[in-house]
N, C-alpha and C positions, 0 to 999 in steps of 0.2 A: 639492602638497607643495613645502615651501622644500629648494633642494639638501641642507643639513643631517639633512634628515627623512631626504630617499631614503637619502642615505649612511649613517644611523643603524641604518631598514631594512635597508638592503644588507647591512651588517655581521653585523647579529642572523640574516639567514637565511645568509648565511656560517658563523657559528657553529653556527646548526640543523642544516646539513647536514654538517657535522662531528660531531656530536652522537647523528645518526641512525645507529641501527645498520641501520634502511631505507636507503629513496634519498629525494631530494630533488630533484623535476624542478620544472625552470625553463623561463623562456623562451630559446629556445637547445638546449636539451638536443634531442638525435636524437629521443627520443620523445616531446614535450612536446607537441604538435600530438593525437597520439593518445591521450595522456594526460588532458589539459583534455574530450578528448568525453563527454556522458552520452548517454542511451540516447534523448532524445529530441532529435530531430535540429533545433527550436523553438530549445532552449538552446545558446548561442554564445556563453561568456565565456573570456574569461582569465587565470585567477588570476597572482599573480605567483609561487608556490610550491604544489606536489603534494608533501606527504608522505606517499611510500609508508611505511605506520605498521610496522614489523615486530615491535612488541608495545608494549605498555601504558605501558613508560618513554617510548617514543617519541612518543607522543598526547601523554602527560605535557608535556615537550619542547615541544610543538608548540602544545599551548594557553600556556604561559606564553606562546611567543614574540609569538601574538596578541594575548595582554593586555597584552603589554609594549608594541609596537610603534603597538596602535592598527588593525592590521590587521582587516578581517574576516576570520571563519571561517565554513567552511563542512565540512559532517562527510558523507561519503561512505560507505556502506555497499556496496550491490548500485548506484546509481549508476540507478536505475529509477525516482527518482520523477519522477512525469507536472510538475511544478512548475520541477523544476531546482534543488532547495535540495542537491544534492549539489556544486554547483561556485558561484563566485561572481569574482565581475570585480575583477583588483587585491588578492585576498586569499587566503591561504590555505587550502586545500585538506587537510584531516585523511582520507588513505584509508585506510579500513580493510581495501581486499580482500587484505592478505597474511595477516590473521586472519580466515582462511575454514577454520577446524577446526571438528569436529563432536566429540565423546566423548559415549557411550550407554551408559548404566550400564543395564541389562538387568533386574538385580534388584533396584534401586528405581525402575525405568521414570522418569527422567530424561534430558534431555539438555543436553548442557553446551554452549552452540554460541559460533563468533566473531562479533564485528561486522562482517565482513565477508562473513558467510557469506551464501551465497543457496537461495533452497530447495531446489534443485536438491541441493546440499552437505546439507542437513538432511536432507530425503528419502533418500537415499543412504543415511545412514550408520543412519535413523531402520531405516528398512527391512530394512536386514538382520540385524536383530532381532524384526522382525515390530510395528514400533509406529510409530505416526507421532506429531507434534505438529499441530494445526490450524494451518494457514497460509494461502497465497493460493492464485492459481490459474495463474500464470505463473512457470515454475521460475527464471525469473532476477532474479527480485526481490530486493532484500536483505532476509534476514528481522528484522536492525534495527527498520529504518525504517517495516516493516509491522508490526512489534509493537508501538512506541511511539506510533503512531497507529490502536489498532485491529486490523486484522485477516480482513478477511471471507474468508473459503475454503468449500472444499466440504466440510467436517464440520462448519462454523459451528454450526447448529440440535445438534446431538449432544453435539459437545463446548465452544460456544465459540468466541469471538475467541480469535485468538493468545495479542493480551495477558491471558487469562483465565487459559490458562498457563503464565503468567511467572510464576514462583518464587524468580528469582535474579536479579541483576546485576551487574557490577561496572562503576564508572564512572569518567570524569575529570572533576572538577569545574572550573570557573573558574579555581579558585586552582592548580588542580594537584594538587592532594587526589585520593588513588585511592579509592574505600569500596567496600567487599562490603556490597550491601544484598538483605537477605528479609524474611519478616515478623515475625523476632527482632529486627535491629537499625537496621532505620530503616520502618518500616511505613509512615509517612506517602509514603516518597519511593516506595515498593514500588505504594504507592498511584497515584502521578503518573506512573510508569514503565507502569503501565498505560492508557493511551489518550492522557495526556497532552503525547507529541511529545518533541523532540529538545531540547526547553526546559531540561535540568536537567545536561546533559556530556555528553561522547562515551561512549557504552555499550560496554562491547571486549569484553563478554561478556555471553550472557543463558543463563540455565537454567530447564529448561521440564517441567511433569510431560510426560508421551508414553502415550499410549497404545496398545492390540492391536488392531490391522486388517491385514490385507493379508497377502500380498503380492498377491492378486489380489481384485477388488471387481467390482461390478457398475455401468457408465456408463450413464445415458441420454442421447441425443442425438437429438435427433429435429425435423426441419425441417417447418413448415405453413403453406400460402398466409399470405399476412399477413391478407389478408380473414377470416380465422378470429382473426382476434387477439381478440377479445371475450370468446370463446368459449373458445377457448383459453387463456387469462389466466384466466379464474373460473372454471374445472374447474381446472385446474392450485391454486390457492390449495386448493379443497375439499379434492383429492386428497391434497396433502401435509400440510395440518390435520387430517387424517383417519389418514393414514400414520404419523404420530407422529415425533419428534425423529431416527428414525434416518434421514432421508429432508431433503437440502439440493439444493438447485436455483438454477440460474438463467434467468431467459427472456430471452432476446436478441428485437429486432428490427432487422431489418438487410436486406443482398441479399447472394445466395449469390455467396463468389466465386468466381471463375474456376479453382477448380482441379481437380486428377484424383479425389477424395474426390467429387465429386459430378457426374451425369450433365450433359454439356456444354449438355444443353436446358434447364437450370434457370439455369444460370451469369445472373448479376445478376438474379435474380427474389428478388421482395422476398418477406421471410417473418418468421414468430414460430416461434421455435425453445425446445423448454422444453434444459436439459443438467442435468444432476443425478446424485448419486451418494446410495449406501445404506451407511451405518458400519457393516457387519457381512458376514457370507456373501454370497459373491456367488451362487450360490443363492437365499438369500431376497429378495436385492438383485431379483433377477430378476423375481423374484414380483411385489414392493412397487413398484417402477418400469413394470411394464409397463402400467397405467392413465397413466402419461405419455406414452407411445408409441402412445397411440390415443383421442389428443381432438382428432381429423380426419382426412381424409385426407392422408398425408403425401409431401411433394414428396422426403425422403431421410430414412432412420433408420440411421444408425452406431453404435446402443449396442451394447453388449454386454460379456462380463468383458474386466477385462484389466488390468495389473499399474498398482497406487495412482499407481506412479515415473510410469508412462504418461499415465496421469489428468491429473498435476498439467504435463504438458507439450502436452495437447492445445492450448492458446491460444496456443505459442510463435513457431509459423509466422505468427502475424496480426499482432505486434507486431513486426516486427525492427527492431534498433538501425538508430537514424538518420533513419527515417520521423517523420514530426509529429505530435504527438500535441496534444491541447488537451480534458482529462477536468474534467466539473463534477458535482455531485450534489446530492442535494434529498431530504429522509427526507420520506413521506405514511404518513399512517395509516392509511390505505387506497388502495385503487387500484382504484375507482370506474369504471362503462363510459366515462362521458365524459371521465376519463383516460386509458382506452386508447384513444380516437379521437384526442387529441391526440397520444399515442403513434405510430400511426399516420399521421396526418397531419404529425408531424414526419419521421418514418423515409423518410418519401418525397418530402419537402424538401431531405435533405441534398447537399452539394456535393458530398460523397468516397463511392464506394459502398463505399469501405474503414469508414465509421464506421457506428459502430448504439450501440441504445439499450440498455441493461441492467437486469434488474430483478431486486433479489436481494430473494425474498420470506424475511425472517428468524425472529423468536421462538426459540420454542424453550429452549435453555440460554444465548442470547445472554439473553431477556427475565429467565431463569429467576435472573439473579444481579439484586441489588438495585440499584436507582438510585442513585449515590454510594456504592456499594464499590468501584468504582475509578473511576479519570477519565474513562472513558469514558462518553460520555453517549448520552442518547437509545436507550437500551435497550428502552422498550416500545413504540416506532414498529415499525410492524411491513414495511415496505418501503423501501428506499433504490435511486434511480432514479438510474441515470448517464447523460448523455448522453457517448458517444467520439465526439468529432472524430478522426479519423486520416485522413492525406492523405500524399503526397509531395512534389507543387511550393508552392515558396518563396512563389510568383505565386498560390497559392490559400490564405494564411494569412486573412486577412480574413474572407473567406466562409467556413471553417470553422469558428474560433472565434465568430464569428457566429452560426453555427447553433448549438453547444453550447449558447448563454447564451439563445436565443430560446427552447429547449426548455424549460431551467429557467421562464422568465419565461411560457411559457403552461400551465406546472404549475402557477405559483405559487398560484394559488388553493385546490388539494387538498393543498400543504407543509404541516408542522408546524414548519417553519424549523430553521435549521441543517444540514449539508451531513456526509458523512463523508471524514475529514477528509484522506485518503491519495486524496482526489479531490478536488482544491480550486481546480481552474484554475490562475490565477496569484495568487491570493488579491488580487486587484485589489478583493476588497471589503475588504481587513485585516482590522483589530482586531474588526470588525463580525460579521465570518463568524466568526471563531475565538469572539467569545463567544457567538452563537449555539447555534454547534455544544458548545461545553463545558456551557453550559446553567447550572445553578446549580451545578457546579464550578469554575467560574470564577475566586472570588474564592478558593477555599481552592488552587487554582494557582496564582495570583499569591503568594499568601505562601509558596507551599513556591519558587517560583520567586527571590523575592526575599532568604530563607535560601542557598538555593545558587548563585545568577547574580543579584547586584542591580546588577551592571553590562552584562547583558541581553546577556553577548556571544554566547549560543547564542542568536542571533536569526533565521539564516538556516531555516525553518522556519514551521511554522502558530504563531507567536512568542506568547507568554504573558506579557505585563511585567509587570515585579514589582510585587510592590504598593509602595505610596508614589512610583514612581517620576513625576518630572514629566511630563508630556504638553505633545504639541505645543500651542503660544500658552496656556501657561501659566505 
């Protein structure tokens, strides 16, 4: 930047933070150090401004200043994605977590939520009404960022991705434009707002139908030599094809860790774990999950009832902020024995015995909605494979992320390509993965993207350019 620029800069966020009925952290400010951290302790930038957003004029505010300036933007929710596209180096920073409000209208089973909010907030408030919205499986995620990319949780099969129940939005566009959109008066963008990413403005509000579950549910958890993984793996598929949509799972392969939840002779013994929950009575839940709880002999079984809130926090202690994370995935259409030897044979390769492999067997009411009714794609795959990297030392980045990408790449032969998309690495493959993953929604993103962003500034993200827009060496 020629001094003219910075001073140009300087001024306009001088002005912004005057403007902001939030705050405006800088470099310098007491909390700015705290403030620039996201949850994955990988990400190390520093913006030159955090606006904390304290409502919708504020965002407002915040994006012109970027489009004026030249600035990147970068749009924060819950501040959880595995990528780091909530913070960005030299540019600003749109927070949403002071718009962490929930409102549940009870008798049209809706819920009104902020962009800031995280599930933890949604469950909360979903709860004590007796209804949930399908979300993830880690309470501190933003429920944003996980609705605009998808969605996977533990009622997935029953009800749905997140974004399946999106109904509402209200947004900031490029320009600074607010719009209220449903599927009365902007269908198409209703359309993009489901699966389609952070491509179209800062979202400061979403509304969701919710539905009756809880307050208490039935969990399964259940741990088994890993040497049973074959076995385990295709009775598990039978069982819950069998079971019907009320029954969503996932199967971890990993090593027990070290804690009090499990007898200290198991600690780092490598296993297939199926976890799973049942959308209805925990009673019947009981019933329907205990064929999960005995497809071998098990090294530990912690299922059992216990309140929805509980459920959606069970993952929270394996993820704490700050540890390194490095998440990739890979959709198959199957998941074939000689996938799960790979399986296998990677889970006992890894450098961290904090990471393991995940396998969210899907269908159901995700398959049950049509291919291109929303942006989300790759609906009729019926499995998505995560490899987690998670580690702590700085001196072990290499070999972790390593491994993640060795996993995908000795899958690659059972993929059907494309990746889901709230699990995308560092997107070090770009444009390549994001159109994979969109699939033949693609192009009808690029022109809704190039209507509302044709100067591509909501880029920090799995980035969709507009159409017409020039490409590199062109």
């Amino acid at each position: 930047m020629t001094s003219t620029t910075t001073g140009t800069t300087s001024a306009a966020l001088d002005a912004l933070e005057l403007a902001l009925s939030g705050e405006l952290v800088r470099p310098g400010h007491a909390e700015f150090e705290e403030a620039r951290r996201v949850w994955n302790g990988m990400i190390d930038l520093r913006p030159a401004a955090i606006a904390r957003c304290a409502s919708t004029a504020d965002v407002t505010e915040t994006v012109l200043v970027a489009a004026r300036t030249g600035l990147p933007l970068a749009v924060r929710g819950g501040g959880h994605n595995v990528a780091g596209f909530g913070t960005v180096d030299g540019g600003i920073v749109v927070d949403l977590s002071p718009l962490n409000g929930v409102v549940v209208d009870p008798a049209t089973r809706r819920a009104r939520v902020g962009g800031g909010a995280t599930l933890r907030d949604l469950d909360a408030a979903t709860q004590a009404h007796g209804l949930v919205v399908p979300a993830g499986v880690v309470s501190e995620t933003g429920v944003a960022g996980l609705t605009l990319s998808g969605g996977l949780g533990w009622l997935r099969r029953k009800w749905g991705l997140t974004c399946d129940n999106l109904v509402g939005a209200e947004l900031v566009t490029a320009a600074g434009e607010i719009l209220r959109v449903d599927a009365e008066t902007d269908p198409e963008l209703l359309w993009g707002l489901r699966g389609g990413g952070g491509n179209f403005g800062v979202v400061t509000e979403l509304e969701f139908e919710a539905h009756p579950l809880g307050p208490e549910v039935f969990f399964a958890f259940t741990l088994f030599p890993l040497e049973h993984a074959r076995g385990v793996l295709a009775e598990h598929e039978r069982i819950v094809l069998a079971a019907g949509d009320d029954v969503s799972t996932i199967a971890v392969l990993g090593h027990v860790p070290p804690l009090d939840d499990f007898p200290a002779e198991i600690h780092e013994a490598p296993f297939v774990a199926v976890l799973g929950v049942y959308a209805g009575p925990a009673g019947e839940g009981e019933l329907a999950l205990q064929p999960l709880r005995e497809l071998a002999e098990p090294l530990a079984d912690l299922s059992g009832r216990m309140p929805f809130v509980d459920v959606q926090q069970v993952y929270d202690p394996d993820y704490p902020a700050g540890h390194r994370y490095y998440w990739k995935s890979a959709n198959l259409p199957a998941l074939p024995a000689v996938a799960v030897d790979v399986l296998v044979e990677q889970v006992r390769r890894a450098p961290s015995k904090h990471s393991t492999i995940d396998v969210w067997l899907n269908g159901g009411a995700i398959a049950g909605v049509a291919e291109g009714a929303t942006a989300f794609s790759g609906r009729g795959g019926r499995y998505v494979v995560n490899p987690e990297a998670n580690w702590e030392d700085p001196a072990d980045d290499a070999a972790n992320v390593a491994w993640a990408r060795h996993v995908l790449a000795a899958l690659e032969e059972h993929a059907s390509g494309g990746a889901y998309l709230n699990f995308p690495g560092f997107l070090e493959e770009g444009q390549a993965l994001v159109r994979a993953s969109h699939g033949a929604n693609y192009e009808r993103l690029a022109r809704l993207k190039a209507r509302l962003d044709p100067g591509n500034l909501f880029r920090r993200n799995a980035n969709v350019e507009p159409a017409g827009a020039a490409r590199p060496g062109s």
